[in-house]
N, C-alpha and C positions, 0 to 999 in steps of 0.2 A: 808288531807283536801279535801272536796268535789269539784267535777267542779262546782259548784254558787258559792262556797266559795270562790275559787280561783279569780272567774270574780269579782265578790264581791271585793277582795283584791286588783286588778288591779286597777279596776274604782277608788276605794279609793286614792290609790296610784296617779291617775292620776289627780285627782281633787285635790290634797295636791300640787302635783308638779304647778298645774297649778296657785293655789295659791299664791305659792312664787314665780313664775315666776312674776306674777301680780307685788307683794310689794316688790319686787326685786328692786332699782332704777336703771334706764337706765343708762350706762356708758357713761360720756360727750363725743362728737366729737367736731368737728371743722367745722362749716355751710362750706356748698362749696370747702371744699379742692380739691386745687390745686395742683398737686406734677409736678413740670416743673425740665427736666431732658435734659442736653446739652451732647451731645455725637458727638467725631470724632474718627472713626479709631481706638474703642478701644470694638471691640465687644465680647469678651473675659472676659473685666469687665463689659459691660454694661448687658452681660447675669448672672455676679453674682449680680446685681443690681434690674434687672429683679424677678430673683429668692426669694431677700429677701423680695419685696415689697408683694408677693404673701403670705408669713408670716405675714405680718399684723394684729393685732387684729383685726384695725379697716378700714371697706375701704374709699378711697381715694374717693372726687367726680370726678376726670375727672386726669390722667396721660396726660400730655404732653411730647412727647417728640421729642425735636429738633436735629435734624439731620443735621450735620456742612458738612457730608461728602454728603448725597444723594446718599447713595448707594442702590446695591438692597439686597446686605446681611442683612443690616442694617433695610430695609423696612420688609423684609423677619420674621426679629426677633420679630418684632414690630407687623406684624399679630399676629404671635404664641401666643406673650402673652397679645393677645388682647381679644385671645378666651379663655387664661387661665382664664385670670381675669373675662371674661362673665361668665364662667364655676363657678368660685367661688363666685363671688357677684350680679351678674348679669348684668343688663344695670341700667343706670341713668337715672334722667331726662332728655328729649330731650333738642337739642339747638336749637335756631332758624331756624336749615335748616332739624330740623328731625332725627340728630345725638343722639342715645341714648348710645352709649357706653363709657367707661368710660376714652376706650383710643384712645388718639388724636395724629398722625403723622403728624411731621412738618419737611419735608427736606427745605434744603434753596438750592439756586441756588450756591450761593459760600459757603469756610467757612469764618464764620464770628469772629469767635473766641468765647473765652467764652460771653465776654461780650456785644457781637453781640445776640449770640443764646438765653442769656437771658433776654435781650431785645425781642426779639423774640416772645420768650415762654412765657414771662408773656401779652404779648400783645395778642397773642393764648387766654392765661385763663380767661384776662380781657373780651375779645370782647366775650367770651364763659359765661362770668356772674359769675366767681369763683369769691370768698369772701373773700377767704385764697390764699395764693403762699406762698408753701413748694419746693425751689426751690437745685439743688445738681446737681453736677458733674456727670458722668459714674464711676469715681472710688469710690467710695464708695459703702456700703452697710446699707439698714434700721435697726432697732432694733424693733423688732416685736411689743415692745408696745410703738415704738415712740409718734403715733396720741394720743393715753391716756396721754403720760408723757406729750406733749406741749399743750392738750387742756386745763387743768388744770391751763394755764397761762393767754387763751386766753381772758378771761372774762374782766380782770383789763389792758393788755399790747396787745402795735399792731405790735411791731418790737420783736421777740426770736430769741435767740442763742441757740440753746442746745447745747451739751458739746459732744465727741466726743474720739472713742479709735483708737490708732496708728493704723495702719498696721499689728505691733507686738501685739497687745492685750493691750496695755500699755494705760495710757491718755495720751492722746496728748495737750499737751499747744498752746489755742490758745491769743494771742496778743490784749486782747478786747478794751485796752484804747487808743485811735488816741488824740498823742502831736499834736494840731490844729496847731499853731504857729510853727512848724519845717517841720509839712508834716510828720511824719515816728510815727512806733507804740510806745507805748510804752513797752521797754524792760524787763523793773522790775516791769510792774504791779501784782499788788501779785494775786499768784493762788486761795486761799482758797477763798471762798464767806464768806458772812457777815451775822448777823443774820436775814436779811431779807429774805434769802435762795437765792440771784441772786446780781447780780452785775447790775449798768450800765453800760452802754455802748454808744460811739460814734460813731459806724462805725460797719459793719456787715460781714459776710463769705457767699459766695452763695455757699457752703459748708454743705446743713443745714439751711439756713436761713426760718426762717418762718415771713411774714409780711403780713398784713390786705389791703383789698381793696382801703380803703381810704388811705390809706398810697401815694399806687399809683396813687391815685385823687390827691394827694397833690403837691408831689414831679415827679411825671412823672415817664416815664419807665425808667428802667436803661439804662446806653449813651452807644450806641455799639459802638462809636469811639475810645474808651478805648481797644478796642480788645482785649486783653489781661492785666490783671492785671491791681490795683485801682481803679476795678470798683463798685466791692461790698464794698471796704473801703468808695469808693466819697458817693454809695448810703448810708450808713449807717449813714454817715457823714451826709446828708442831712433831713434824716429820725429823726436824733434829733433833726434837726431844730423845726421839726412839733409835737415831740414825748416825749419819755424814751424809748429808745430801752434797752433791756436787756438781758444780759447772764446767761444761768441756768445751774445750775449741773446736770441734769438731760440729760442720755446719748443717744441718739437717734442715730446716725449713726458708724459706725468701718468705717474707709480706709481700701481699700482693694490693694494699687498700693504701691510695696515697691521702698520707694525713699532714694537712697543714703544720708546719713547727718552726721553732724560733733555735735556729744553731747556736750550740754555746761551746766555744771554744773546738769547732772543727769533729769531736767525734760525739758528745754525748747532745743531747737536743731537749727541747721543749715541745712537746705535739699539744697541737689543739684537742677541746675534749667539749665535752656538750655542757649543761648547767645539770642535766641528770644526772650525767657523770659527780659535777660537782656537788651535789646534794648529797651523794653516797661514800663518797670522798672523806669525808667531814661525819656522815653519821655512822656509819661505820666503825669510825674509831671507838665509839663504841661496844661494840661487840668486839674489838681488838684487847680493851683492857681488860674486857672480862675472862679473855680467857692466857692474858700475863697472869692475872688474879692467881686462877686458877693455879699456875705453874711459878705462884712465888715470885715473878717479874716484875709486876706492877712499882713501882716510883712513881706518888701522884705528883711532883715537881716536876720532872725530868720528863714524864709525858704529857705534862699541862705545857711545857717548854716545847715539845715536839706538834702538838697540837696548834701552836700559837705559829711555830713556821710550816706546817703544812696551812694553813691558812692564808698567811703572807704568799707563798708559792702558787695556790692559787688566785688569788690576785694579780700576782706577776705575769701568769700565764692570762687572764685578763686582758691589763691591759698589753701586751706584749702580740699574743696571739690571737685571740680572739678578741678584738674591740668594738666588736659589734652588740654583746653581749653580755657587758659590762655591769648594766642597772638589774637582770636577770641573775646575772651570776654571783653579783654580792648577795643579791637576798636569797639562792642556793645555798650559799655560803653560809651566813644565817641559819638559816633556820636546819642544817644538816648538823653543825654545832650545837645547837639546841638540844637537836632531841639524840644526839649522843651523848647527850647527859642526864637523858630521861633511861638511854637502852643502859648505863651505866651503874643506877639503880633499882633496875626490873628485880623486882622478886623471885619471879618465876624463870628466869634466866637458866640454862644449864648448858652446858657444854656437849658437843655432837660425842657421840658414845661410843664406844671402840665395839668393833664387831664380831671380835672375839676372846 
């Protein structure tokens, strides 16, 4: 073949390509994603978290990520992959102060816990103009065509779950149906979906959660008083006030943090959990009845009932899985019981405040 014929061949080629790039249809995203990311002290996983988001198909509008500790390792990390992600997608739209990058550091002054920092970080993406909160832990890892798998929901649904593998490679069971009247999840709600391809759902995992802007308008940020644990249950809880939140089979994140557990019956499990875990556990539920209160839910039988086996469950998981930490964890247990009976009477108590 001649050199014209060759150029000839090229340009053909190239106007064929360009064509079907043309009639090609755009692959859906997700207006304004948010991906809100709470990290303490766990910079080991937060760099394999790091790592998979740069996997992405699709990029993210603005990473947040909250920093519990305020360290300078942690600020340090959060440069580097501030410039990866510049390097690969480039900058975003500016925010109101001229910020065009995609990722946004947020140390706190203390830690606030989880349910502190994600109060936090969605307040970051709200006052930032994000649409979406794709909101996850430090231990975990993305699934590179997550943003494809959950846009495909976004259009008809404002609250997702997607579905998620162990640590081991395994699926992981998570607990999607919250017994209102007991306070505690449900145990035997069946794994498999239904022919609609998802489940509902009453209550959420900031594990993975993906929820809509107005969501947030509605029901308020999530309560950092909660500190730890119930507090993506209360939001989810609240979120179907306004909603159908739902859970999808469709698997967007691995755990990547192995945690001891006691298997029950092959798919659902017992993990190990700390005595601060268990203190919170327990006082907590406190701040759970006050706000059935609020929404007319409240049964003081039927959650004195639910309270009496979340109890027992932690015991089980006691002696079962952790039994080294047996004489510690009853008196967690104790005294988190207690003074969820003290947050149960607070006067001053009020309910996190809708935002718009």
């Amino acid at each position: 073949m001649t050199a014209n014929k060759k150029t000839s061949a090229k340009r053909g080629q190239a106007r064929h390509a360009a064509k079907a790039a043309k009639a090609a249809p755009a692959r859906p995203g997700i207006d304004k994603l948010a991906i809100v990311i709470v990290t303490y002290r766990r910079q080991e996983l937060l760099a394999t978290l790091f790592d998979s988001i740069l996997h992405l198909t699709q990029a993210p509008w603005r990473i947040v990520v909250v920093d519990n500790e305020h360290s300078d390792e942690t600020r340090g990390m959060v440069e580097g992959f501030e410039a990866n992600v510049t390097r690969q997608w480039g900058t975003t739209v500016a925010d109101r102060l001229g910020n065009e990058s995609r990722v946004v550091y947020a140390p706190q002054s203390d830690n606030l816990g989880g349910a502190g920092g994600f109060s936090a970080g969605v307040k970051v993406a709200y006052d930032l103009g994000a649409a979406w909160f794709w909101v996850m832990d430090d231990d975990v890892a993305v699934i590179p065509d997550a943003i494809d798998k959950l846009a495909k929901w976004t259009g008809r649904h404002e609250v997702i779950q997607g579905s998620r593998y162990d640590y081991d490679g395994g699926p992981f069971y998570w607990q999607y149906h919250f017994i209102v009247p007991l306070g505690i999840p449900n145990p035997i709600a069946p794994a498999a979906f239904g022919s609609a391809g998802y489940r509902v759902m009453n209550t959420l995992c900031f594990e993975g959660g993906l929820f809509s802007r107005r969501i947030v308008e509605r029901i308020g940020l999530p309560d950092p008083r909660f500190f730890i644990y119930w507090d993506d249950t209360m939001y989810g809880y609240l979120a179907s006030k306004v909603t159908n939140p739902i859970v999808v089979p469709d698997v967007i994140l691995r755990r990547t943090r192995e945690i001891g557990n006691w298997d029950i019956g092959g798919l659902r499990q017992l993990n190990s959990t700390s005595d601060m875990n268990r203190y919170h556990i327990m006082r907590n539920r406190g701040y759970m009845a006050r706000y059935f209160m609020v929404h007319g839910d409240y049964r003081p039988l039927p959650f004195a009932l639910g309270t009496l086996a979340t109890a027992a469950k932690e015991v089980i998981r006691l002696v079962a899985v952790d039994r080294g930490h047996v004489r510690t964890g009853l008196v967690q247990i104790a005294k988190g019981w207690w003074d969820s009976r003290r947050l149960l009477h607070d006067p001053d108590w009020a309910p996190m405040p809708p935002l718009k």
